[in-house]
N, C-alpha and C positions, 0 to 999 in steps of 0.2 A: 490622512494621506497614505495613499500606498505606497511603502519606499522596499526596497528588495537588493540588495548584493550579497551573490552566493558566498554562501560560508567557507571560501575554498580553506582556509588553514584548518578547520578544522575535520573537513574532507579525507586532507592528504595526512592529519593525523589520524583516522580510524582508518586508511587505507594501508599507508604502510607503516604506522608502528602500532598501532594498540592491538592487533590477531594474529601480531607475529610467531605465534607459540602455538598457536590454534587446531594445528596437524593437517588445516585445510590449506596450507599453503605450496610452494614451489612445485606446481605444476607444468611438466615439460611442454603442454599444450599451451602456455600461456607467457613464456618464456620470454617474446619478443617483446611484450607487453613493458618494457622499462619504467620507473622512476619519473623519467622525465616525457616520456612519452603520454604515462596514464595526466602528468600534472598538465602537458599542453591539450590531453583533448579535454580535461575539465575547464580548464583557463578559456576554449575556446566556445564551450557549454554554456559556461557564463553570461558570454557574449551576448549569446542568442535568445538567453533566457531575459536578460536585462533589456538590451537594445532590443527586441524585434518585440519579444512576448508579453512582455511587462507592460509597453506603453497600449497596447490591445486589450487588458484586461478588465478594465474600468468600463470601456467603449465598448465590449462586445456583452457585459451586463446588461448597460440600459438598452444595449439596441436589440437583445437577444436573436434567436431565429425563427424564419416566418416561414412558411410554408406556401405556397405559391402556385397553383394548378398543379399538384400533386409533387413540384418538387421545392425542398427545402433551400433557403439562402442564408446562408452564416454572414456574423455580424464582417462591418467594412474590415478590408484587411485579414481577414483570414484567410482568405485567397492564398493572396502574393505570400504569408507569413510561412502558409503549409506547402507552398513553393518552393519557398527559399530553405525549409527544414528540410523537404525531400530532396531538393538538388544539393545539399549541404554531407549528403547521409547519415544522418541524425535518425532516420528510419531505420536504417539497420545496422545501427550501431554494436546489439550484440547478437545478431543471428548470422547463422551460418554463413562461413563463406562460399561454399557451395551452393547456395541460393541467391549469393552478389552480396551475403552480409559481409562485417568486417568483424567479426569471430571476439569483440574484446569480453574482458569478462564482465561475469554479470556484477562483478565488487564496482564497477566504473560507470557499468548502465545505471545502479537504482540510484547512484549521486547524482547521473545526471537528469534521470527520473525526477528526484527530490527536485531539481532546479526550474525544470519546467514547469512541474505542480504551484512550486514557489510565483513563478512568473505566470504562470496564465493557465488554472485546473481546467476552465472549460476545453481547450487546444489540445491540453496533454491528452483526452479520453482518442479521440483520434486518431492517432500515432498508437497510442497506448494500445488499444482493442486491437487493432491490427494485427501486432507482434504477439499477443494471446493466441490470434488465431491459428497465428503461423506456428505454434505451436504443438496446438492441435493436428491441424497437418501435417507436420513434419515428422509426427511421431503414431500414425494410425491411418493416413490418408493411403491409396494406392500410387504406385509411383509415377503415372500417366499425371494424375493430378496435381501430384507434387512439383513431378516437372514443369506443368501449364501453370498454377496458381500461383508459387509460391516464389518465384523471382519477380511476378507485380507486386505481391505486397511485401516482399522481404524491402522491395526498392521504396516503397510507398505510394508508386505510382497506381494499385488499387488499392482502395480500405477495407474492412474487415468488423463483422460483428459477432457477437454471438445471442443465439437467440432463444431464450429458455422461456420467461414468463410469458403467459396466458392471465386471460382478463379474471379466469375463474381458478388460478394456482397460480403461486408464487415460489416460497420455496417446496411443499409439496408436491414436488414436479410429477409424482405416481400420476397424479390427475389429468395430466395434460392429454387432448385430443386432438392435435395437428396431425393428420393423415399421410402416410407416404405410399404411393400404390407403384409397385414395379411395373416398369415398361420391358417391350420387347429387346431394346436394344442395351440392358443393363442398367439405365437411369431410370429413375424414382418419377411423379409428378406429388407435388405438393400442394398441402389444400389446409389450409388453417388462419388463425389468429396469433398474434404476437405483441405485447405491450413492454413500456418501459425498454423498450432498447436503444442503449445509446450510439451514437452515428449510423443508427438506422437507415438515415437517409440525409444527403450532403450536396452541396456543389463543389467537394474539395477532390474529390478525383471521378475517374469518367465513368467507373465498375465499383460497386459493391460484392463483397463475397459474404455472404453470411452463412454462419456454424448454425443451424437448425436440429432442433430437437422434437422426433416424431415417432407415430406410432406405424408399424409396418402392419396390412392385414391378418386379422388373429394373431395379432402378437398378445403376449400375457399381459395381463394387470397389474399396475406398478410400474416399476421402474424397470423391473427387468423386462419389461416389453418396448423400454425405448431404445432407440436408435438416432446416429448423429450425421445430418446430412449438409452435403456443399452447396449454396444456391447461389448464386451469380445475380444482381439486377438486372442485369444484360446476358443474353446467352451470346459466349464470344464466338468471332468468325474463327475462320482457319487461321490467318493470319493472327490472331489473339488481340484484335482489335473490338473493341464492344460491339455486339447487334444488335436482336431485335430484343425488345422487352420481355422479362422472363415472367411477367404475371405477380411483381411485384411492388404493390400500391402501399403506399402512404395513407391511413384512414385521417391521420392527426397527427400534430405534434404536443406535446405534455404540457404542459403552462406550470412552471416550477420553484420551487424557492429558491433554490440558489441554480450554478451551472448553467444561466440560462444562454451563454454563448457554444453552449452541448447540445445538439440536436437529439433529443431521448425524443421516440417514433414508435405509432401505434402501426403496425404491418400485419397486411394481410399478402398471402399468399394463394391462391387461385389458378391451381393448374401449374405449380410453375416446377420448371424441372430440374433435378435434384441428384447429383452423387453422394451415394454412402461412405462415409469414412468411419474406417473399424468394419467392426463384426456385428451382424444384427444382434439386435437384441442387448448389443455393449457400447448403447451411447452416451451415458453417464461416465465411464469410465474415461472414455473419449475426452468427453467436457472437462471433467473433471483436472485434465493434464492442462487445458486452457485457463479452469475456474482456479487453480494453486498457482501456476505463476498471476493470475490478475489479482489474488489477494496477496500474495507479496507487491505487488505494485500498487494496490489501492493502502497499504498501510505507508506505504511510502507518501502516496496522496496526502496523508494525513498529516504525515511530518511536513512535509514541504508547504500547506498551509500557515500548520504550524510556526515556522518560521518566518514566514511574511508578513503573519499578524505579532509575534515578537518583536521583529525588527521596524514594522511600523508604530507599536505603542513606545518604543525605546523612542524611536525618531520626536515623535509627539512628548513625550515626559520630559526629554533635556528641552523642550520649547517652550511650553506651556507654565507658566506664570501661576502662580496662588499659593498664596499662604507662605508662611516663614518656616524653617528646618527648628524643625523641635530641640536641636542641640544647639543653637543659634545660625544667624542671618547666613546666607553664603552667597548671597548674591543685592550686597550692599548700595552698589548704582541701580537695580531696578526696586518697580513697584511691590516687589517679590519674590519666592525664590522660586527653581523650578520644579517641577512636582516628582521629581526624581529623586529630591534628597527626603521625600517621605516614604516612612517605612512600611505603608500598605502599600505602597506603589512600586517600593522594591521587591515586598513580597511577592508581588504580581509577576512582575518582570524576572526574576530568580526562577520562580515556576516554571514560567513558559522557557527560560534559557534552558533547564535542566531537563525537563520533558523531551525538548529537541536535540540536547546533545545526548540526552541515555537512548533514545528512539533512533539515532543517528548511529551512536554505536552499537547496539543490539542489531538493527539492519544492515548496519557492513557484517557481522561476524556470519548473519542467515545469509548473506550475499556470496561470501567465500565458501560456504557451503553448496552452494548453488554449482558454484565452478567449481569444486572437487567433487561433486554429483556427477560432472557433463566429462569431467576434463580426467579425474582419477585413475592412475593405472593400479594402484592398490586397490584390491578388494574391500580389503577392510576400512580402507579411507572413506573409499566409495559409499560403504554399505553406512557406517557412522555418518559422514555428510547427509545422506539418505532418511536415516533414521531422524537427525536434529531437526533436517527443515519439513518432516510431518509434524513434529513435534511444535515446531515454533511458526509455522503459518498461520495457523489460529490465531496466536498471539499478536502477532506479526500484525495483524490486517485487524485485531482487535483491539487492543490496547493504544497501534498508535493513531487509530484516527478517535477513540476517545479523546485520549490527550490532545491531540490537533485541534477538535471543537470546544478543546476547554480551553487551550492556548490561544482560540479567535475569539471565545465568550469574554475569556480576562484583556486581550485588547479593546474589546468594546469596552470595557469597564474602564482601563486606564483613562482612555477616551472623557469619558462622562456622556455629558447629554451630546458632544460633538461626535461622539461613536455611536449613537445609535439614529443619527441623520447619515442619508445617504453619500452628500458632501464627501464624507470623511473618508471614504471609502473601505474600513477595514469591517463596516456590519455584512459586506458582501461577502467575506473570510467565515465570518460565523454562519451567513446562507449556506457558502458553498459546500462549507466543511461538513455539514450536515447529514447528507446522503452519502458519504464514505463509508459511517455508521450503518448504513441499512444496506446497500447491495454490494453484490458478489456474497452473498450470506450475512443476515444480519449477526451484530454482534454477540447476544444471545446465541444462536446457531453456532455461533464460533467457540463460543463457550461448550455446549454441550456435545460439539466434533470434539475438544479438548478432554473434555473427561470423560466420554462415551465411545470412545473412538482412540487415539492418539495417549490417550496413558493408559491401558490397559492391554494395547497390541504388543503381542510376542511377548509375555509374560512380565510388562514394563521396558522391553529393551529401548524402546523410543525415549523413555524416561533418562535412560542411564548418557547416552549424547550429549545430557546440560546437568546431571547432577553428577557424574565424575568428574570435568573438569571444573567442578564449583569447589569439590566439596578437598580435591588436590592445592586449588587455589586457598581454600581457608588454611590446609592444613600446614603449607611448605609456610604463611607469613602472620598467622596470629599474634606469632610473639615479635613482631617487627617493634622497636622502639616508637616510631612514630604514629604509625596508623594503627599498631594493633587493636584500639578501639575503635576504628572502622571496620575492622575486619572482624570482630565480635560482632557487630551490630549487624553485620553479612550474615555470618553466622547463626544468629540468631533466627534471622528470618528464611535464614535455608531452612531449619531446624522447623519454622512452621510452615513452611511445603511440605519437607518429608513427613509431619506428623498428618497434615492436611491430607495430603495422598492416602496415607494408610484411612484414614478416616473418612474418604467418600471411598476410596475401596471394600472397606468392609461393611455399610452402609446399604452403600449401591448395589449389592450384589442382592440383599435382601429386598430392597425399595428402590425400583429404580428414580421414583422422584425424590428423594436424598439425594442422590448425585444431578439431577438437575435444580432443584436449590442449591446448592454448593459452585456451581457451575462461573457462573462469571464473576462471583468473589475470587476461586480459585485461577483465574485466568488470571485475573487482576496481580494476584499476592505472585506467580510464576514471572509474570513480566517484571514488576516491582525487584523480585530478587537476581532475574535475568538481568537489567539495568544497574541495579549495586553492585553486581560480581564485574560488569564491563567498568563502572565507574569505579571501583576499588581498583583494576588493570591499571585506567585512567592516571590512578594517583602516582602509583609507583612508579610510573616510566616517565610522568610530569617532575617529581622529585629526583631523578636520574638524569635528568636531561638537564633541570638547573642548577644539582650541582657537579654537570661537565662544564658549566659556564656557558650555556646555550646562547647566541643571539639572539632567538626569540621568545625571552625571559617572560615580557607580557603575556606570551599565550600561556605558556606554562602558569605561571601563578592565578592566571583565569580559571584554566580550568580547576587547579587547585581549590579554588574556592566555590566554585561550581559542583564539585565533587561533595565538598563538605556541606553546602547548603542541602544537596538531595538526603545525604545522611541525615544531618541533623531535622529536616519538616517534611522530605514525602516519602523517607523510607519506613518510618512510622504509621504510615496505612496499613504496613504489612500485618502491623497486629490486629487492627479495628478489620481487615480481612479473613486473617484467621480466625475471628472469636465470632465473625458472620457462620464462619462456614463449620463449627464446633455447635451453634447455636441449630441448626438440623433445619428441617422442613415444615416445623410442627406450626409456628406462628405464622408461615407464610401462607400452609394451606387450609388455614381452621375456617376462615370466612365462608360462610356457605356460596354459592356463584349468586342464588338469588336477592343477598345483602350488598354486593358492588352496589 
C-alpha cells in the first residue's frame, strides 16, 4: 500500500536548526521569509502533495500516457491536478519575482520538491523541467525573450523542456546533428531528432517551450560547435496567445519501466523556428545552468522516493503478521507477532530511515548554499556557497538517488512476495526510482565530473567548502564526553577522503583511468562522510534540546538513535570504499574486451 505523510518535523528541523552555523545563512534578501511563514508554506505543500497527488499516483501508473494523432493524453486527473498546482502557485514558488515568481528560498523549494516526488514522481517532472528551463533563460536568454517567455512558464501556465539526446548520442552530446540555419530576421529554423525527453509533449498546458541543443552552419566539432536554442510548439501571436504549429511532431512516446504517468517523447523538429539563447557556439554552457539545478532536483527525486517506499514498508511491517519476536511473544492475542519486531526487518527499515534523513540533511545544507549563491552580498559568502554546490552536485544527484532505489528495493523486500505484486504498490517505487540513476547524467558520469572536474579545480579550492568545516567540526568536539566516539568514527572516515584524494590525485595525473576506477567508490565515501558530519551536527543539537527539557522529546531521542544506527552499520562502507579505491585500476581493467 502506498501510504505517504510529509516528514514535516523533520523538515523544519534541517531548516531551521541543524545549518545554523553554516555561514550560508541570514540573508537580507530572504529576510521576510519567517519561521512561521517557511512552516505554513510547507504545512500547506503537504496538503497538496498528500490530498491531490498522492491519490493520482497509483492510477496514473497503470493508466500511463497514450499518444493520440500526434498529441499526448496524460493519465485521468492530471489535468485538473496541474491546475490546481498552477493556480495554487506551486509553479513559482522559488523563481523570481520579477517574472510573477514568489522569490522564497531554495532551502523551502527542494522540501517541497522532496514532497511532490514523495507524492506523485511522474507529476513532479512537469513542474520540475519547466523551472529548469527558466533557468536557463533567465540567466543567458536576450531580454525580448525573457520578457515574452518567461512570466508563462515562471506562472506555469506554459511548460518547459529541455532537449539534448539524439537516437545516435546520449551523454556524448559532441555528436549531435540537430541543424540550426539563421534566417533573415534573426531567428534560427530547426531541423533534427530528439529522444528521451521528458514532458516533450502534454495536454497539461496550451505552449511548449523547449531548450534545444544544435549545430549552427560550419560550426566546430564537438561541443564547442553547439549552440542552445528556444523553440515554442506553437509559434505565439502578438497577443502571446498560441498559433500556428512550429513543425513540431511527436514521432512516439517511450514505453517505460517506471514513470509511466511522464510523457518521455521522441521529437522531431522540421523547419521549426528557433531563438538563440547565449552566445554561439556556448550552448553547453547555457544548458549546463539548466542541467546543475535539475541534478540538484533529480537527487531530491531520489529522496523523496525514498521516503515513500520507507513510510510504506513501516505502514506494512507494524501490520503484517508472522512469526514470534526472537526475544519473546509481543503480540499475545494474535496468531503472531508483527514482522517489525524482527531484526532483519529493522535492519531494513533503519536503513531506509537513515539514508532519508542524512540525504534530507546534506540537501538542506546544498540548498542554503543555493540561496547564499543567488542572494549573498559578501563575496566571499558568495564565492564559498559557489564553490560547495560544484562540489556537492555530483554528489547530490548521485548518491541520493542510489540510496533512493535501495530504499524502494528494501521496501519490496520488507513486503515479500506481496512487494513484488503490483497490488501492493510500492514495486512501482523501485520502477520509478530507477531512471533518477541514469538521466540528467548518469551516475557514473557523476562520479567522473567529481574527480575529473570538481576536485582538482582552482588548485582544490572547491574541496576546501566541505573539508574546512568537517575538519573545524571534528576539531572544536572530539573530546566531547559523550559522543567523542562518534566524532572519531567521523574522523576517521574524513581521514580516508583526505588520504583518497591525495591518492587519485597523484594517480590521475599519471593515468587518467586511475582516477576513473576510483571514481564512484570516491563519490560514495564524500557522501558517506558528508552524511556523518550532518548526522554528528544532528546529535549535538538533539542532546541540547532534551536536555532544555524540550516538548518534543520523541523526535529528539529518534533521531538520536537514528544518528547512532548510521555510525554504527553504514558508516562503515566508508572503509570497504576506501580500500576499493587504494586497490587501483589494475583488476578492473586486466580482462581483455574480447573475454566479456
Amino acid at each position: 500500500m502506498q501510504v505517504y505523510e510529509a516528514p514535516l518535523r523533520d523538515m523544519r528541523f534541517v531548516i531551521h536548526e541543524l545549518h545554523q552555523d553554516d555561514g550560508f545563512g541570514n540573508l537580507e534578501a530572504l529576510e521576510e521569509f519567517s519561521p512561521d511563514l517557511v512552516d505554513a508554506v510547507l504545512e500547506e505543500a503537504a496538503k497538496v502533495a498528500q490530498e491531490v497527488l498522492l491519490p493520482l499516483n497509483r492510477s496514473g501508473d497503470i493508466e500511463g500516457c497514450v499518444l493520440e494523432n500526434g498529441v499526448v493524453r496524460t493519465p485521468k486527473g492530471f489535468k485538473e491536478a496541474y491546475e490546481m498546482f498552477r493556480d495554487g502557485g506551486w509553479c513559482a514558488l522559488a523563481s523570481d519575482p520579477e517574472w510573477g515568481g514568489q522569490g522564497l528560498p531554495e532551502a523551502v523549494n527542494k522540501m517541497t520538491e522532496e514532497m511532490i516526488c514523495s507524492a506523485n514522481l511522474s507529476f513532479s517532472l512537469y513542474p520540475g523541467l519547466t523551472h529548469g528551463g527558466t533557468t536557463a533563460i533567465e540567466a543567458y536568454a536576450s531580454e525580448d525573450l525573457k520578457q515574452f517567455y518567461l512570466p508563462k512558464m515562471v506562472s506555469g501556465e506554459w511548460s518547459g523542456t529541455m532537449c539534448l539526446t539524439e537516437p545516435h548520442c546520449g551523454t556524448d552530446l559532441g555528436m549531435l546533428r540537430t541543424k540550426a540555419v539563421p534566417q533573415e530576421d534573426g531567428s534560427y529554423k530547426l531541423t533534427g531528432a530528439k529522444i528521451f525527453i521528458s514532458a516533450g509533449e502534454h495536454d497539461l498546458t496550451p505552449n511548449i517551450v523547449h531548450l534545444v541543443l544544435a549545430r549552427l552552419p560550419n560550426a566546430p566539432e564537438g561541443v564547442k560547435g553547439i549552440s542552445l536554442f528556444l523553440v515554442p510548439k506553437y509559434l505565439p501571436k502578438d497577443d502571446g496567445t498560441p498559433g500556428p504549429s512550429n513543425g513540431v511532431s511527436v514521432a512516439a512516446i517511450e514505453h517505460k519501466m517506471g514513470l509511466k504517468a511522464s510523457a518521455t517523447c521522441q521529437l522531431n523538429f522540421d523547419d521549426s523556428t528557433g531563438w538563440i539563447v547565449g552566445k554561439p557556439g556556448k550552448g553547453m554552457e547555457a544548458m549546463f545552468k539548466m542541467m546543475n539545478t535539475e541534478r540538484v532536483s533529480v537527487g531530491v527525486q531520489g529522496l523523496g522516493v525514498g521516503e515513500a517506499a520507507y513510510q510504506s514498508a513501516v505502514y506494512y511491517a507494524k501490520d503484517r503478521l508472522q512469526g514470534r519476536s526472537l526475544s519473546g511473544v509481543k503480540n499475545p492475542n494474535g496468531p503472531a507477532d508483527p514482522i517489525i519486531v524482527h531484526p532483519d526487518v529493522r535492519r531494513m527499515l533503519m536503513t531506509m530511515r537513515a539514508y532519508n534523513e542524512g540525504c534530507r540533511a546534506l540537501g538542506g545544507w546544498v540548498s542554503r548554499a543555493l540561496d547564499a549563491e543567488k542572494h549573498a552580498t559578501d563575496p566571499a559568502v558568495k564565492q564559498n556557497a559557489e564553490d560547495f554546490i560544484a562540489l556537492m552536485t555530483p554528489v547530490v544527484k548521485a548518491l541520493f538517488t542510489d540510496l533512493g532505489h535501495e530504499s524502494a528495493n528494501l521496501a519490496v523486500q520488507v513486503y515479500g512476495g506481496h512487494g513484488y505484486i503490483a497490488e501492493s504498490g510500492v514495486e512501482q517505487y523501485a520502477r520509478d526510482a530507477r531512471i533518477a540513476m541514469i538521466y540528467e547524467g548518469t551516475n557514473g558520469i557523476q562520479a567522473l565530473d567529481l574527480v575529473g572536474r570538481k576536485m582538482p579545480a582552482h588548485m582544490g579550492r572547491y574541496l576546501r567548502s566541505f573539508f574546512h568545516p568537517v575538519s573545524a567540526f571534528v576539531e572544536a568536539n572530539k573530546a566531547d564526553a559523550q559522543f567523542g566516539p562518534m566524532i572519531a568514527a567521523l574522523e576517521k572516515a574524513f581521514g580516508a577522503l583526505q588520504l583518497s584524494t591525495g591518492t587519485i590525485a597523484q594517480k590521475g595525473m599519471k593515468d587518467p583511468e586511475e582516477a576513473g576506477a576510483a571514481a564512484t567508490d570516491y563519490l560514495r565515501l564524500m557522501g558517506l562522510v558528508a552524511m556523518a558530519y550532518c548526522f554528528a551536527k544532528s546529535a549535538l543539537i538533539a542532546r541540547d534540546r532534551l536536555g532544555e527539557g524540550s516538548e518534543d522529546a520523541g523526535f529528539y531521542k529518534a533521531k538520536l538513535a537514528t544518528v547512532q544506527f548510521y555510525f554504527d552499520r553504514i558508516l562503515p562502507q566508508a572503509t570497504a570504499a576506501f580500500l576499493a579505491i587504494k586497490a587501483g585500476k589494475a583488476s578492473m581493467m586486466a580482462l581483455e574486451d574480447a573475454a566479456f
